[in-house]
N, C-alpha and C positions, 0 to 999 in steps of 0.2 A: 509490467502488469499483463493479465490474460488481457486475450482479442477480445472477450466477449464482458472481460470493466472498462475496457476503452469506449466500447459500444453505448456501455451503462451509463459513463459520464458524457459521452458528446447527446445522451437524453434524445430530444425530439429530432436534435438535428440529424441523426444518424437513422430515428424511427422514421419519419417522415418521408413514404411512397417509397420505402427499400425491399432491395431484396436480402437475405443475409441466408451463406450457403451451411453445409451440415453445421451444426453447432453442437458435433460429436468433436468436432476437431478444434481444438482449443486454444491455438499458439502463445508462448510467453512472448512479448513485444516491448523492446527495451528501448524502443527508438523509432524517430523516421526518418527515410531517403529518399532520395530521387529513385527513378526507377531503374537507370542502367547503372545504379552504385546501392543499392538494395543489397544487405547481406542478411543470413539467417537472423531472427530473431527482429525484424525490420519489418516495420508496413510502409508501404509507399501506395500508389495511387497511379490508373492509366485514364486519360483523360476523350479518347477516342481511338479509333479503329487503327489509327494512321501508326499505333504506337504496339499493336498487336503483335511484332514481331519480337519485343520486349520480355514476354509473356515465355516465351519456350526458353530464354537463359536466366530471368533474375532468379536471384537468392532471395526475394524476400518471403515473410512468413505469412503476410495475408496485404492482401490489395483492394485498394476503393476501386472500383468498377464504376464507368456508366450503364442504364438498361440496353445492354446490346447481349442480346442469348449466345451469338459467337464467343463473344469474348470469356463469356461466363464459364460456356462450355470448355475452352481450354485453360482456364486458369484450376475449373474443377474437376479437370484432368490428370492435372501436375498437382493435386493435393493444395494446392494452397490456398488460405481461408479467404475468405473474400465477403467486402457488402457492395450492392448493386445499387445506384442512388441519381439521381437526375442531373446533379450535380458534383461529380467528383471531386472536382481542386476545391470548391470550398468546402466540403468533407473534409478534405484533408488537410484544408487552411485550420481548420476547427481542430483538429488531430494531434497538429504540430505545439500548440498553445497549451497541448497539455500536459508535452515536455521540456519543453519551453518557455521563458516568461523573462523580459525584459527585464537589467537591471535596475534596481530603484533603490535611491537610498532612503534611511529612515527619516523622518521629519526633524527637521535642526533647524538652526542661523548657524553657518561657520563665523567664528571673531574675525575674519578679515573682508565680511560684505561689509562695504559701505551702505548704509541704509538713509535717508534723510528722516526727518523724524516724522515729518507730516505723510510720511508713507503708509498706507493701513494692508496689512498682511492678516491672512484668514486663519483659519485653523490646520494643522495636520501638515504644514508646508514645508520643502526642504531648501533651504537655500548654500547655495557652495559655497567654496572658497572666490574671494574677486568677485563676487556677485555687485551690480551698481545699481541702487535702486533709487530713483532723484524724487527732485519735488512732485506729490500728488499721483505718484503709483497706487496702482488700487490693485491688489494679487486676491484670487480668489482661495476660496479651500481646498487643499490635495495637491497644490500646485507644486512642481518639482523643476527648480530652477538651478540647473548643473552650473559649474565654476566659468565663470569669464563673461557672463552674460551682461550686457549693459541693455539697462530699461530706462530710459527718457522721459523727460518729467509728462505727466496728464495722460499717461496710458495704462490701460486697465486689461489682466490676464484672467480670462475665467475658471473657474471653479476646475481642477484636476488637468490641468493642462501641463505639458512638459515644453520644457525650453533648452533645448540640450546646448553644449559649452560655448563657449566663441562667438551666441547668434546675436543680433543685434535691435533692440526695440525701441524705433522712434520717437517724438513727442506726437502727441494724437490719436494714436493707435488702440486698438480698440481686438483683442485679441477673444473670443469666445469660447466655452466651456469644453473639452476634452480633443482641445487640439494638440498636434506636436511642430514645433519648429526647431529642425536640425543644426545641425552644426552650420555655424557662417552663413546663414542665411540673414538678411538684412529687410526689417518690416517695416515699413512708414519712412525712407529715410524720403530726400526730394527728389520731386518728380524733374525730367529734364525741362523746365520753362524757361525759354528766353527770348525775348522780344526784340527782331535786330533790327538796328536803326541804322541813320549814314553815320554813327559815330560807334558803331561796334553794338555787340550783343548786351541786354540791359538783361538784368535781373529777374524774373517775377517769380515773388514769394510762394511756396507754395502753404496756403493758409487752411489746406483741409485736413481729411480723417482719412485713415486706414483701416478697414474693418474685414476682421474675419470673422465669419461666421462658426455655429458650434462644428468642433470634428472634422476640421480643414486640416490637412497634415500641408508642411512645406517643406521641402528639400532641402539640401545639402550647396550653400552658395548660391540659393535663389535669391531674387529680389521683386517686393512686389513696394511701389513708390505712391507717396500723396501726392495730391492735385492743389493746383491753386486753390482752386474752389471747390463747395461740396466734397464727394468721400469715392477710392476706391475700395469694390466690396468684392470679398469673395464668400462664395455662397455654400452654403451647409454643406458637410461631408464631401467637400472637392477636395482630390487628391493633386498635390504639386511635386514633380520629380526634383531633381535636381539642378541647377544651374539654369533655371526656368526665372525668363521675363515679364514681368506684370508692371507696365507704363501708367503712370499718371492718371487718375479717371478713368480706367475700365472697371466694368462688373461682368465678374465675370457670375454664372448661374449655378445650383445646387446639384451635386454628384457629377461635376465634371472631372477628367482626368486629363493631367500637362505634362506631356512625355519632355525629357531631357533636352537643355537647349531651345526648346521652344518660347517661342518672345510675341509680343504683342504690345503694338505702338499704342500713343495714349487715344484713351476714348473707347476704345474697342469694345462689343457687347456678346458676349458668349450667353446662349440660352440653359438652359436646363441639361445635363448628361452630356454634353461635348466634350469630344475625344481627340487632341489633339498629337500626332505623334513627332516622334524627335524631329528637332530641329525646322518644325511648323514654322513660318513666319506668318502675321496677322497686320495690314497694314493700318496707320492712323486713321479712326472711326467705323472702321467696318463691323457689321454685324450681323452674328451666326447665327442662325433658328437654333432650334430643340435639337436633341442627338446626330449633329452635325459632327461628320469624323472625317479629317484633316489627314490624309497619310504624310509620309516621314519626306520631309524637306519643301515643301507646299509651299508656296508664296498666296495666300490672300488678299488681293487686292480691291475687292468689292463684297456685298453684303451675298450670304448664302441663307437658298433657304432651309426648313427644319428639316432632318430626317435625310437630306443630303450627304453624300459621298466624294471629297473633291481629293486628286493629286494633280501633283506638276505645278507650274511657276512659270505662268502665272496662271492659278488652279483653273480646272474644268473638271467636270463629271469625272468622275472614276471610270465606268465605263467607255468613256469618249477618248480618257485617256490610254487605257489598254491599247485601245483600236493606232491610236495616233503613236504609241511607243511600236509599235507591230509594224507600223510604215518605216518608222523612223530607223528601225533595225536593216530593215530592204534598201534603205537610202544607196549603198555607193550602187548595189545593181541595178538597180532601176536608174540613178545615174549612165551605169555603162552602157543600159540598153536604149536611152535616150541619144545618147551619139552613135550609137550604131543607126541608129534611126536617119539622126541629122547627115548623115557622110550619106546614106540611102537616097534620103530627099534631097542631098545635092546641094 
């Protein structure tokens, strides 16, 4: 399609505080790339200045711009189309959706789900082949339940959610409207309780809920687990990576993201927008403020407050830490200059 129907269907998102260069130049646009694999006939997207040097070899036919007049000026140099927008990558998140679209199949029961009978299924649903649906599932409408999935009895999937193959849905569980749960990911199974005594470790049941809220995507072999008591919750539009931990009784908060590997002992309380990155560790009952961001391998071992920045293990200030990796590098010289000292002083 021209640049200038692309334009037409991403509508406000593309009109809203843009610039958009000659619209004498019109390019046919069969596809999108990254920007160092852009070939003719390609829009891709540069996302800040750091990528400007991009600009004087790709092939592509027209590029999502931020408002930086540099960048403008050499892209409208080299002829090639462009729109200017506040936000780039989700221009171009929005871009890609319109050659692209996830496969879905069409609404069915395959003859080889097991369904229980007291199971209630909504309208417009597709369910796979091996599908296991037990006592007192409750599936909403739109829902697309891929082959292999096992749903446990008294849990309920909201309205247009996907469940893609292999993943696995506990009893209690309590899933909400236009979520996705990946392959092998495992929701509600139990949480780790056990009560150790002088005669070995006892049992405790864990007797609560698992609830996602609406628009919670979950990874690829994560695990989020129920608590003895009461419910763990995850909160509206939180993004979960892959192979990501969610222990027994935490709640975590609404439009958080959980980079790869990242785990969190039971209890734990994540606020609003936290940003945890791979392989975060979060210890038993600790609790994050508001847009609290975790860099990658972090050990948590006390409450942080909102708006906070921590790295390192066992975490401090992001800034604090800088300073302290910056020593840390110095370490054998300032060593050797230490015993030059000591032989001085004798």
């Amino acid at each position: 399609m021209k640049f200038s129907e692309i334009l037409q269907k991403l509508g406000d998102s593309a009109a809203f505080n843009s610039l958009i260069s000659n619209k004498d130049y019109d390019p046919e646009i069969t596809g999108v790339a990254a920007i160092d694999d852009a070939k003719i006939g390609t829009l891709s997207y540069i996302e800040g200045a750091k990528f400007a040097s991009f600009i004087g070899k790709t092939d592509a036919s027209a590029l999502i711009l931020p408002k930086n007049e540099a960048l403008q000026a050499q892209v409208q140099e080299r002829g090639i189309a462009w729109i200017a927008t506040p936000e780039p990558r989700l221009l171009f998140a929005r871009t890609i959706a319109l050659f692209y679209q996830p496969w879905r199949p069409l609404s069915e029961i395959h003859p080889s789900a097991v369904i229980h009978p007291s199971a209630k299924i909504g309208n417009e649903v597709y369910i796979g082949p091996h599908v296991v649906l037990q006592q007192g599932v409750e599936i909403g409408n739109g829902v697309c339940i891929h082959p292999n999935v096992v749903i446990y009895p008294d849990a309920k999937i909201g309205d247009r959610s996907i469940l893609h193959a292999n993943c696995t849905i506990h009893e209690r569980t309590r899933i909400g409207a236009d979520c996705v749960i990946h392959s092998g990911a495992v929701i509600g199974a139990e949480g780790f309780g056990f009560v150790p005594t002088s005669g070995g470790w006892v049992k405790m049941e864990q007797s609560g809920y698992t609830v996602l809220e609406d628009g919670v995507e979950v990874g690829c072999n994560s695990a989020i687990d129920r608590p003895a008591l009461g419910e763990t919750r995850v909160g509206r539009n939180t993004k979960i990576d892959n192979l990501v931990q969610i222990a027994h009784g935490c709640q975590i908060g609404a439009g958080c993201a959980l980079a790869g590997q990242s785990g969190m002992a039971g209890g734990v309380k994540l606020g609003n927008g936290v940003i945890l990155a791979g392989q975060a560790g979060i210890s038993n009952q600790a609790k994050l403020g508001d847009r609290v961001i975790v860099s990658a391998q972090s050990g948590i071992h006390s409450n942080v407050p909102p708006g906070e920045i921590v790295s390192g293990s066992p975490a401090i200030p992001n800034k604090k830490y800088l300073k302290v990796s910056a020593v840390t590098n110095r370490l054998p010289e300032i060593y050797q200059a230490l015993k030059q000292l000591q032989r001085k002083l004798g």
